[in-house]
C-alpha positions as CSV (number, residue, x, y, z in Angstrom):
1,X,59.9,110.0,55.2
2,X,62.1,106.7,56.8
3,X,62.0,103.5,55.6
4,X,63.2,100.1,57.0
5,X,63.5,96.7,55.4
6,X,64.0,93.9,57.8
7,X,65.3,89.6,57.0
8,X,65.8,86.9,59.1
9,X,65.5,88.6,62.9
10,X,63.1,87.1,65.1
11,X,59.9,85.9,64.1
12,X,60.3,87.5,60.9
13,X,62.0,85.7,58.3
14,X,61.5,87.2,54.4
15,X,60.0,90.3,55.7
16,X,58.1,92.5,53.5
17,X,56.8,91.2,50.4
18,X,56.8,93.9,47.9
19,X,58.9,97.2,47.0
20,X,62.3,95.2,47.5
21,X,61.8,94.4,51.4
22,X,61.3,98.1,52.1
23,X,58.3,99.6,54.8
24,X,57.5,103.1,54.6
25,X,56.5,104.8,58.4
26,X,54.2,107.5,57.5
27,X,53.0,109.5,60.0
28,X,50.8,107.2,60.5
29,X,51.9,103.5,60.6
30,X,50.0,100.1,61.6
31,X,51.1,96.8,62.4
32,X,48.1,94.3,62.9
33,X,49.0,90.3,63.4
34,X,49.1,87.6,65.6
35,X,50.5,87.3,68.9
36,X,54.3,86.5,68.0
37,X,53.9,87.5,64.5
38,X,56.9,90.5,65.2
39,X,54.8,93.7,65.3
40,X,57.0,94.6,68.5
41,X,59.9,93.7,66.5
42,X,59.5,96.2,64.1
43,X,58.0,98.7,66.2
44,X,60.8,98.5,68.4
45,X,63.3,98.9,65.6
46,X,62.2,102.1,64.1
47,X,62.4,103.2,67.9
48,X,65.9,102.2,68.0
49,X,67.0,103.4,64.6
50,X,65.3,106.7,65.1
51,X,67.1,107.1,68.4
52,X,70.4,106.0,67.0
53,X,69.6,109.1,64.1
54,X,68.6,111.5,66.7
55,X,71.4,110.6,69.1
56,X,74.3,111.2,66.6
57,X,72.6,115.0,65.7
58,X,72.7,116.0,69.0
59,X,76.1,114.6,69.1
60,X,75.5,112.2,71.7
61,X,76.2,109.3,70.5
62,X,80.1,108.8,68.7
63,X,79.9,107.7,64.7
64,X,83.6,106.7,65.0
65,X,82.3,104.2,68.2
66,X,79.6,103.0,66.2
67,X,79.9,99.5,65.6
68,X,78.4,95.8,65.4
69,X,78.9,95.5,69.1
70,X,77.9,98.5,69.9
71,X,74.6,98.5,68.2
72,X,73.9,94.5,69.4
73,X,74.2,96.0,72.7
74,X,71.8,98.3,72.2
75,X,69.6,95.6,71.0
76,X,70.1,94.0,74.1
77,X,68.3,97.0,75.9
78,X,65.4,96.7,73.4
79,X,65.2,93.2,74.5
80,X,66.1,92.3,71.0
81,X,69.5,90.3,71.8
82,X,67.7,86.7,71.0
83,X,66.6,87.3,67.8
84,X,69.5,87.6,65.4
85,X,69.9,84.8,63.3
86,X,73.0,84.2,61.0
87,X,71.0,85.9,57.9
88,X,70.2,88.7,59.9
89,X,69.8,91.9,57.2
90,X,68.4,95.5,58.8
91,X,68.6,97.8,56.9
92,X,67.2,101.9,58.1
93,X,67.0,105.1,55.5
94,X,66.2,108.1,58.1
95,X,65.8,111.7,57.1
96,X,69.5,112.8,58.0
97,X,71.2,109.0,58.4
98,X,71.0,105.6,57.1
99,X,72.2,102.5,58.6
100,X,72.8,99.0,57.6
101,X,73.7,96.1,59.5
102,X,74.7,92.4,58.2
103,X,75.6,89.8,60.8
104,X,76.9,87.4,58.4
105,X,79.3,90.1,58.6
106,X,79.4,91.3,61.6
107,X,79.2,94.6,59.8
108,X,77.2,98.0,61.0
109,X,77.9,100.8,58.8
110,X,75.8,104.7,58.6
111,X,76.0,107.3,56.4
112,X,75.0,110.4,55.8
113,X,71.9,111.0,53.5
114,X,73.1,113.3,51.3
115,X,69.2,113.7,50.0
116,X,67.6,115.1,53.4
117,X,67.3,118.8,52.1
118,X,67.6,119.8,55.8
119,X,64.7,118.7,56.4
120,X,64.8,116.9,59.8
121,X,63.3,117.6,62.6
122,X,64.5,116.4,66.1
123,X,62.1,114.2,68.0
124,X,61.2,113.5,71.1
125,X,60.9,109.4,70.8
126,X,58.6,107.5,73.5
127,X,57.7,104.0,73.6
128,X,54.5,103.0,75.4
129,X,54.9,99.4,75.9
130,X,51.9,97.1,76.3
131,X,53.4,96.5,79.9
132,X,52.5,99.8,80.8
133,X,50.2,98.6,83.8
134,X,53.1,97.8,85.6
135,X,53.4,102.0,86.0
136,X,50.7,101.7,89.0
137,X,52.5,98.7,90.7
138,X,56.1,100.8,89.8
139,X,54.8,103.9,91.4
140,X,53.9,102.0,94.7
141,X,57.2,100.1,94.9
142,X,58.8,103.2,94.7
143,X,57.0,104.8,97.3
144,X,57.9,102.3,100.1
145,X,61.5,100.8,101.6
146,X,61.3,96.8,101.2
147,X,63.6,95.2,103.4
148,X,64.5,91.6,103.9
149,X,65.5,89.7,106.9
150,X,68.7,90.8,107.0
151,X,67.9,94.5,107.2
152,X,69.0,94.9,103.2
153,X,66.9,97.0,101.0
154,X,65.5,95.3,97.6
155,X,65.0,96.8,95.0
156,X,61.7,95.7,93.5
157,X,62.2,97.8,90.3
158,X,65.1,96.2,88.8
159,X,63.3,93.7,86.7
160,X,61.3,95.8,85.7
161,X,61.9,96.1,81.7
162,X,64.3,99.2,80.6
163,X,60.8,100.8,78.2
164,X,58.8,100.5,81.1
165,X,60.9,102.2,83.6
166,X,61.3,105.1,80.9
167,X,57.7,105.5,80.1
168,X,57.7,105.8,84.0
169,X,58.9,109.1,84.0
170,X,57.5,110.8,81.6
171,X,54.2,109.3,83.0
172,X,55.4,111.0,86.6
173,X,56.1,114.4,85.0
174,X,52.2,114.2,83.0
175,X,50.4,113.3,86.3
176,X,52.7,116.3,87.8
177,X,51.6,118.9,85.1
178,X,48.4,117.5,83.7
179,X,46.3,115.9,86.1
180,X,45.8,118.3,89.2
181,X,43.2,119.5,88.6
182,X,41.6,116.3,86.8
183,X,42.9,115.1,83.2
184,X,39.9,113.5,80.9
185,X,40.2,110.4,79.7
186,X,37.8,109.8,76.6
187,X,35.9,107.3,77.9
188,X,33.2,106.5,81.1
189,X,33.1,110.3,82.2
190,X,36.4,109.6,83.6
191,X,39.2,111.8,85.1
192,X,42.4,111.4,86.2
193,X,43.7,113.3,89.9
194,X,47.4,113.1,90.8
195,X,47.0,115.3,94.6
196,X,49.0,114.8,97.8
197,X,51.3,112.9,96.1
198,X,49.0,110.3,94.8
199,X,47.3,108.9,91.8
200,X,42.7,108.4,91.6
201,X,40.1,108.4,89.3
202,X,37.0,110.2,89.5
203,X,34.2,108.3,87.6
204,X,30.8,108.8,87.9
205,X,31.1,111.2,90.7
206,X,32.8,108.2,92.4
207,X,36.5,108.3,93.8
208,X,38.8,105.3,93.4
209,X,42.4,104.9,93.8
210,X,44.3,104.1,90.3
211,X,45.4,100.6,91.8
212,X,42.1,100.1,92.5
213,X,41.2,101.1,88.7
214,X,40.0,99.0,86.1
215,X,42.2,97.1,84.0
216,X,41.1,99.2,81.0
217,X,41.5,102.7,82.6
218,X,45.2,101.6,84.0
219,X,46.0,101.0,80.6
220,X,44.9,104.0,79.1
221,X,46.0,106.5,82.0
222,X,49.5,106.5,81.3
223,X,48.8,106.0,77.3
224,X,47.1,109.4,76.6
225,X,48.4,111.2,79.3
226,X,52.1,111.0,78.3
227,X,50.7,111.3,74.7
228,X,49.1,114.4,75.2
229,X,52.1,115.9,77.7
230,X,54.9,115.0,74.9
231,X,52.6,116.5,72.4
232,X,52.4,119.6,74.3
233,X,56.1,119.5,75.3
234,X,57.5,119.8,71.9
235,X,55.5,122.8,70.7
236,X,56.5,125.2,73.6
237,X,58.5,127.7,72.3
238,X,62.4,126.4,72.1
239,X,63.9,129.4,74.6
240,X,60.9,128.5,76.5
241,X,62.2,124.5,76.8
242,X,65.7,125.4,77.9
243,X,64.8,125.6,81.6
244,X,64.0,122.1,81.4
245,X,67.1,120.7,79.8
246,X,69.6,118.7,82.1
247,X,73.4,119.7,82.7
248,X,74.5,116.8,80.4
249,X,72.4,118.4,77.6
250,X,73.0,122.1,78.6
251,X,77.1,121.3,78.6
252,X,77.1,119.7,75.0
253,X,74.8,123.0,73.9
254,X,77.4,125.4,75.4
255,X,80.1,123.4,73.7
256,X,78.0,123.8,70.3
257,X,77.9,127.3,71.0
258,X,81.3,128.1,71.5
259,X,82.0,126.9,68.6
260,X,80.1,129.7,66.7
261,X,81.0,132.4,69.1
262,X,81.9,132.9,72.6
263,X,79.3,135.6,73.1
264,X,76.7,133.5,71.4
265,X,77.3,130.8,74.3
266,X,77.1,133.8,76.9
267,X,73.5,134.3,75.6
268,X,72.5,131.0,76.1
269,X,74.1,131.0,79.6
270,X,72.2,134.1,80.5
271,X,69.2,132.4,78.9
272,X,69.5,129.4,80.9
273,X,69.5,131.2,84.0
274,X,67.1,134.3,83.3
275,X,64.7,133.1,80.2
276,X,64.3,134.4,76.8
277,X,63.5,138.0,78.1
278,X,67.3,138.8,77.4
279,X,67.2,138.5,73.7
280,X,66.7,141.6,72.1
281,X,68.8,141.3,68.8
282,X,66.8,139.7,66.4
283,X,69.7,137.9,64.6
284,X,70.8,136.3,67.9
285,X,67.8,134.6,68.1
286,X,67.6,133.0,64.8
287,X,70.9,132.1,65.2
288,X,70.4,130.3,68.6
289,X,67.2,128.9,67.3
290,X,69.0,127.1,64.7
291,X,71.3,125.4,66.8
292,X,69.0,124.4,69.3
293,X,66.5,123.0,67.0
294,X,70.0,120.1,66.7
295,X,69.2,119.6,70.9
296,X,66.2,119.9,71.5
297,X,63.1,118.3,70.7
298,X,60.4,120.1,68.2
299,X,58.4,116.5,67.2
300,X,57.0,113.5,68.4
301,X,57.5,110.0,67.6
302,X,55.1,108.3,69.5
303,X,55.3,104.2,69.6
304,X,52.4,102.6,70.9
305,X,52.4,99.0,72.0
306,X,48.2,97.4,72.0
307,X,46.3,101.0,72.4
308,X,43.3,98.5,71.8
309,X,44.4,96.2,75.7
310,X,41.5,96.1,78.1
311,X,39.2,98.0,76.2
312,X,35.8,97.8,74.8
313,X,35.6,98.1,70.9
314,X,34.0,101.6,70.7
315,X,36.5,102.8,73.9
316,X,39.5,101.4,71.5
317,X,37.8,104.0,68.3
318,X,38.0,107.0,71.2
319,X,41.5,106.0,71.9
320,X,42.9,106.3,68.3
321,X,41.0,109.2,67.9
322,X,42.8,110.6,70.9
323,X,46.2,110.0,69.5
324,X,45.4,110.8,66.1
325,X,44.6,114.1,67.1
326,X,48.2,114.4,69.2
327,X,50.0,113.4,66.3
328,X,48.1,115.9,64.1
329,X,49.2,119.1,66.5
330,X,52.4,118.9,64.4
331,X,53.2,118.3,61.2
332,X,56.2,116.1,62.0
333,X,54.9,114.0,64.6
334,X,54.3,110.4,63.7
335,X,52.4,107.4,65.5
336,X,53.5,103.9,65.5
337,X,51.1,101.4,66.2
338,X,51.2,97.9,66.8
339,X,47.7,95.7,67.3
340,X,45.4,92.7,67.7
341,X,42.6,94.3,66.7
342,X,40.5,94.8,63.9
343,X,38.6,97.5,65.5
344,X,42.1,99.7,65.1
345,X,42.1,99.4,62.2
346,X,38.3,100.3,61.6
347,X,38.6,103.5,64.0
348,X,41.6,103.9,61.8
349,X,39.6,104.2,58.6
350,X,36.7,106.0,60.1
351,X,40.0,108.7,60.2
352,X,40.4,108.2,56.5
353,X,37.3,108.1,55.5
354,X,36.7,111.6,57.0
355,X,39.7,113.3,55.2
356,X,38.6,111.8,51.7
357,X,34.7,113.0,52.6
358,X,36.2,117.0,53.3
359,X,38.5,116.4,50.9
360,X,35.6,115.5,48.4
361,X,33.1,117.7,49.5
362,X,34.1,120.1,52.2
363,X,31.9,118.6,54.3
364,X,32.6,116.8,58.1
365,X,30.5,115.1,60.7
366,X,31.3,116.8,64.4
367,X,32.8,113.7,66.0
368,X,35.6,113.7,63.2
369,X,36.9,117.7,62.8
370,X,40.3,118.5,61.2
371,X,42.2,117.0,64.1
372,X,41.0,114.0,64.1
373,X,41.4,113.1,59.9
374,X,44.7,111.5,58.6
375,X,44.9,111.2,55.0
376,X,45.2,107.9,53.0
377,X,49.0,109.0,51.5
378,X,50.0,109.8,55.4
379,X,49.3,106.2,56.3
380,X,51.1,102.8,56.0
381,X,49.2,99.8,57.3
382,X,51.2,96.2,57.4
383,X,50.2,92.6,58.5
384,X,52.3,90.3,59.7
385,X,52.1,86.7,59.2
386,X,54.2,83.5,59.0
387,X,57.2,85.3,59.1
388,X,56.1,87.9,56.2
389,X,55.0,91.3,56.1
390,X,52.1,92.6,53.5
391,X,50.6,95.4,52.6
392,X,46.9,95.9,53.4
393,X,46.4,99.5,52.1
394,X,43.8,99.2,49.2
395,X,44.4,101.9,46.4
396,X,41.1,101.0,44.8
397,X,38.9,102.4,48.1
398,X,41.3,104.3,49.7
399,X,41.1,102.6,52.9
400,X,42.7,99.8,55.2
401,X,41.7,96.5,53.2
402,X,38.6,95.5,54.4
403,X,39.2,91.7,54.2
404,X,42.7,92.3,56.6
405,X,39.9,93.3,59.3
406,X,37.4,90.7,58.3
407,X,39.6,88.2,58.4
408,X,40.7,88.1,62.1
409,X,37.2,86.7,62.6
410,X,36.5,84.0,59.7
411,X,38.3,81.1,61.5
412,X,35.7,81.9,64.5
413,X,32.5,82.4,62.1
414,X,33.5,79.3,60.2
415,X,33.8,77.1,63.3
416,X,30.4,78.7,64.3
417,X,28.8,77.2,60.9
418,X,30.3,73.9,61.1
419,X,28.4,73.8,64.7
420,X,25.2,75.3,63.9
421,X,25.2,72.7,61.3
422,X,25.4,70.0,63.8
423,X,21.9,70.7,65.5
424,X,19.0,69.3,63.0
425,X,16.1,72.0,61.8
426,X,13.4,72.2,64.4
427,X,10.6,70.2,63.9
428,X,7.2,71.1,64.1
């Protein structure tokens, strides 16, 4: 399990209140607060650091070039650049690496976790930012030439921001593979087409182009269907994945190899080129396996900006129970969530709920089977407020506190009080 303990960067100031500053990320993690409170901040962190991590296994990214500039750059392409302060104190403990960085000192330093047990498992990391509606605007741009007046080709896509333009095309290779033949979305009897090079919905028997879509379902498209791809992805058999790697990753693999043994990097050239029918000695594929479990992806980290925007309360509970059931197809997958609303958080103990009820009794209710359950010890739920970060997991009942969801609506029933008491009793 990784940790993070964050002071003094961005809207967040003393951080987390309890267990010296340090958040656990479960396999299930929640961040609820107000708009500005830094639930992107922290969500977009643990992206970071868990990319840095995986990036230095595969031998991507240089230790010795590691630095303080190095890593505020990398900030800068998070859109995190502004929000360093002079007490700035981040601190990550990964499975394999842990990393500290102190800008009164200018300092970034890693380490090896000498604790890991071997126990990491590489991810494949994707961030689904709230922006994601942009995909349908960014899928038209980039089907047409915009020229000015002087003949010059603009680019429309280059403000686009960097996590948006990645989700992009992941969310072109899921239409690709997964929508065809029509991809179900959980809610309206609605499905997803991607033919002749274009992108509909089929809802109620009617057809309407996904620009065309409602706010809600343009949210949603790309959110489960590059959930449920990248789910899928990393549980293909790793011999299987090869024929999808690029030449960068496919070079670094053959210089791994050779490393071992020059025949050994033969196989995997032959395996590149003809599949995994050309293994027949049993310890060349263990050994093969080994190393490119270091390369290639067998988990899913999957960071999810507002699952909850555009959507009706009881579409949002369908929505977590989508991507509660992705992140349960493997044991080391883990969803990030940051949110607005309380009815996350609800759908989020319904999940709960249901484990400790089997758990209890053995017994289920259909709409909540094994792969839709997450249990209580798997999840760490956080609000953020006021520059501090608390913990709203209650040991007592085993759930989400239920005041950290009743809350978000006191101010609004309190006001409603104060005016209902305004208007005098009806006279007969």
């Amino acid at each position: 399990m990784s940790r993070i303990k964050i002071k003094n960067f961005g809207p967040i100031r003393d951080g987390f209140v309890e267990n010296d500053g340090w958040m656990d990320v479960k396999k299930v993690t929640v961040l609820i607060g107000d708009q500005g409170s830094g639930k992107s901040t922290v969500a977009k962190l643990i992206s970071l650091f868990t990319w840095l991590e995986k990036n230095i296994i595969r031998n991507s990214v240089s230790t010795e070039q590691l630095n303080a500039v190095v890593f505020k750059n990398l900030c800068f392409q998070q859109e995190l650049i502004e929000y360093f302060t002079p007490n700035t104190f981040l601190k990550f403990e990964g499975d394999s690496y842990d990393f500290e960085y102190i800008e009164s000192e200018q300092s970034f330093v890693l380490k090896k976790n000498e604790n890991n047990n071997n126990c990491y498992v590489l991810p494949k990391i994707q961030y689904v930012s709230a922006a994601r509606n942009l995909l349908t605007i960014l899928y038209n741009i980039s089907l047409q030439n915009i020229v000015d007046k002087n003949g010059n080709i603009i680019d429309m896509s280059s403000n686009i921001p960097f996590m948006v333009k990645e989700l992009n095309k992941e969310y072109m290779k899921a239409l690709q593979e997964l929508a065809k033949d029509g991809f179900a979305l959980p809610i309206n009897d609605t499905s997803v087409f991607f033919q002749e090079h274009s992108a509909f919905i089929v809802t109620q028997g009617k057809r309407v182009s996904m620009s065309a879509a409602s706010s809600g379902i343009q949210s949603i498209t790309p959110l489960l269907l590059v959930s449920h791809f990248l789910s899928e992805k990393v549980r293909e058999n790793i011999f299987d994945k090869i024929q999808y790697i690029d030449n960068n990753l496919k070079n670094r693999i053959e210089d791994e190899l050779s490393k071992v043994s020059g025949e050994l990097s033969d196989k995997f050239k032959q395996l590149y080129s003809f599949g995994k029918g050309i293994l027949s000695i049993e310890e060349d594929v263990s050994l093969l396996e080994s190393i490119l479990k270091q390369f290639i992806p067998s988990s899913f980290i999957n960071i999810v900006e507002e699952p909850e925007q555009n959507l009706f309360p009881n579409s949002q509970q369908k929505v977590i129970n989508s991507l509660i059931e992705y992140n349960n197809a493997i044991k080391e997958n883990k969803l990030i969530i940051s949110t607005h609303s309380p009815y996350i958080l609800s759908a989020l103990n319904n999940s709960i709920l249901a484990e400790e009820a089997f758990e209890k009794t053995g017994r289920s209710i259909d709409s909540y089977g094994s792969e839709k359950r997450v249990a209580f010890c798997d999840v760490s739920a956080y609000l953020l407020e006021d520059g501090n970060i608390y913990n709203i997991k209650d040991d007592e009942t085993r759930l989400i506190k239920a005041e950290a969801i009743d809350n978000c609506s006191d101010e609004i029933n309190s006001d409603f009080d104060s005016l209902l008491d305004l208007i005098p009793d009806n006279e007969d």
